[in-house]
N, C-alpha and C positions, 0 to 999 in steps of 0.2 A: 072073535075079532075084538068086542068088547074089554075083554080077559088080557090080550095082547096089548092095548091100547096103556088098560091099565099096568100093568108090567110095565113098559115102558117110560112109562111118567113116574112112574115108583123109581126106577133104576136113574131116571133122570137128575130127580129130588135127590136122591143119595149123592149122586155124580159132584153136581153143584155142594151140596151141603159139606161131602169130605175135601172138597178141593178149597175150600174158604174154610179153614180153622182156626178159631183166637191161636195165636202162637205168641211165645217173648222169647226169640231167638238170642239174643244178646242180652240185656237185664234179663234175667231168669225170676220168671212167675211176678215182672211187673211190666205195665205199659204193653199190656195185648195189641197184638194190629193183626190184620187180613191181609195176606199179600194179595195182589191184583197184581198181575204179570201185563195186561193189555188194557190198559188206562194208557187216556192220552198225556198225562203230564209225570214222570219219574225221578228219582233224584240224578244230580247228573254228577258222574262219576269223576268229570273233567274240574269241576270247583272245588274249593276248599268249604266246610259248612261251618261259620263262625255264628256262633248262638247266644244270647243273652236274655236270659227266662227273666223277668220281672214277677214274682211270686209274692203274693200278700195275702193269700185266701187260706182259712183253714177248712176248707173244704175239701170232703177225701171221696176218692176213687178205688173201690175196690181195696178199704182200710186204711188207706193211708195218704197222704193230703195231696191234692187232685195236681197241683202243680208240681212235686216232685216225679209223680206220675205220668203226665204229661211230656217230661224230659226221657225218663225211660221208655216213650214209645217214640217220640222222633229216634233216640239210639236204635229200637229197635227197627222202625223203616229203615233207617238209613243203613244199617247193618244187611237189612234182608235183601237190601237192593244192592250188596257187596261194595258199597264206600266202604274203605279201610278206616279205622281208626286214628290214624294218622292224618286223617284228613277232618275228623268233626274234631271241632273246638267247643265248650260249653262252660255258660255260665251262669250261676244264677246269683240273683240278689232276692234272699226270704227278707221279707220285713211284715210290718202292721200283724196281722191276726197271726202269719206262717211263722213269724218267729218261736212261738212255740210246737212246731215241728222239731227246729234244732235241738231242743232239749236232749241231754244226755237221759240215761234211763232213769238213773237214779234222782235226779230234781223231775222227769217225769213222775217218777211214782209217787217219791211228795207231795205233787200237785193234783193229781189223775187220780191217785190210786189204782196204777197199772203202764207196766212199761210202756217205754215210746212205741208206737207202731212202725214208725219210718228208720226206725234204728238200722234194718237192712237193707234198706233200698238207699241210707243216704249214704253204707259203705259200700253197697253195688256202684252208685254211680261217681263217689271217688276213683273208685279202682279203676273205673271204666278210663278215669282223668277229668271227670266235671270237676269245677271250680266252684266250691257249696260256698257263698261268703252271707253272711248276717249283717243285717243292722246294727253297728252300736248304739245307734240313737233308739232305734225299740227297743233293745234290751234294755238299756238305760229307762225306758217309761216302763220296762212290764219288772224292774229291780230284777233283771234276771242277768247272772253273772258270766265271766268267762270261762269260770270254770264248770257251772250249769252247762253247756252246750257240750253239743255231742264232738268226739274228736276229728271228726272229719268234714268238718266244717270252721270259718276261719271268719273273725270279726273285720267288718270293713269300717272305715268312718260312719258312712252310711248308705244306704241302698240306692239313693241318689247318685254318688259320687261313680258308685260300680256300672252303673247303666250309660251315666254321661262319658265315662271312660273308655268304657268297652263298644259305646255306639261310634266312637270318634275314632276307634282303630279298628272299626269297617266291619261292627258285627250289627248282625238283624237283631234286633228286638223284637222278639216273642211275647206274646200276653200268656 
């Protein structure tokens, strides 16, 4: 009985453990999420998801800066819960410390002494259709140029400008 009991919770532990797996359905190998099929709150398939990441941190997840990261896992919920792409909108404004994310590889290595890390995650989520825009005003205080930045990202006035823009044509702001 004892032996049976144990089996049991063993096959259990397995059951739970393989049905909840980090997965990146959509960004590939960024922004892990667990899908939960039976949670009370889901995305709703019926809205349009208009996004606006306010990213300033050079703080990284899993390699590469936590707020780039962050956007590849909303893609990926929202993906796993079948919203079409057609329906997420995304935007981010990097500034203050994140501005040097944008760096292309080559003023990375200059700087770093080692490629950018975000150099694939920041053309995974172009392609996706995120909207990567920079500060000019940080770049301007960190003398980083426009041709320093990586190509798939686009200078804005400033990061201010992009967030009061994008909140006033009905998009969430995101931290």
């Amino acid at each position: 009985m004892k032996s049976t009991m144990s089996l049991l919770t063993a096959i259990l532990c397995i059951a739970i453990s393989t049905a909840q797996e980090w997965e990146t359905p959509i960004i590939k190998g960024y922004g892990k999420i667990k899908n939960f099929k039976d949670v009370s709150v889901q995305p709703d398939a019926s809205l349009e998801y208009k996004l606006v990441f306010d990213i300033t941190s050079d703080s990284e997840m899993d390699g590469v800066n936590k707020g780039l990261w962050k956007i590849a896992r909303v893609i990926n919920m929202l993906g796993s819960a079948e919203i079409p792409s057609n329906k997420v909108h995304i935007v981010a404004a990097l500034h203050g410390a994140a501005t040097f994310a944008t760096l292309n590889d080559t003023k990375h290595q200059e700087m770093y002494s080692k490629a950018n890390p975000n150099t694939e995650l920041l053309k995974l989520l172009k392609e996706y259709g995120v909207e990567l825009f920079v500060c000019a005003q940080a770049t301007a205080a960190r003398n980083i140029m426009a041709e320093d930045l990586n190509p798939n990202t686009e200078l804005a006035l400033s990061a201010m400008t992009v967030l009061a823009n994008y909140q006033l044509q009905g998009y969430a702001l995101m931290p």
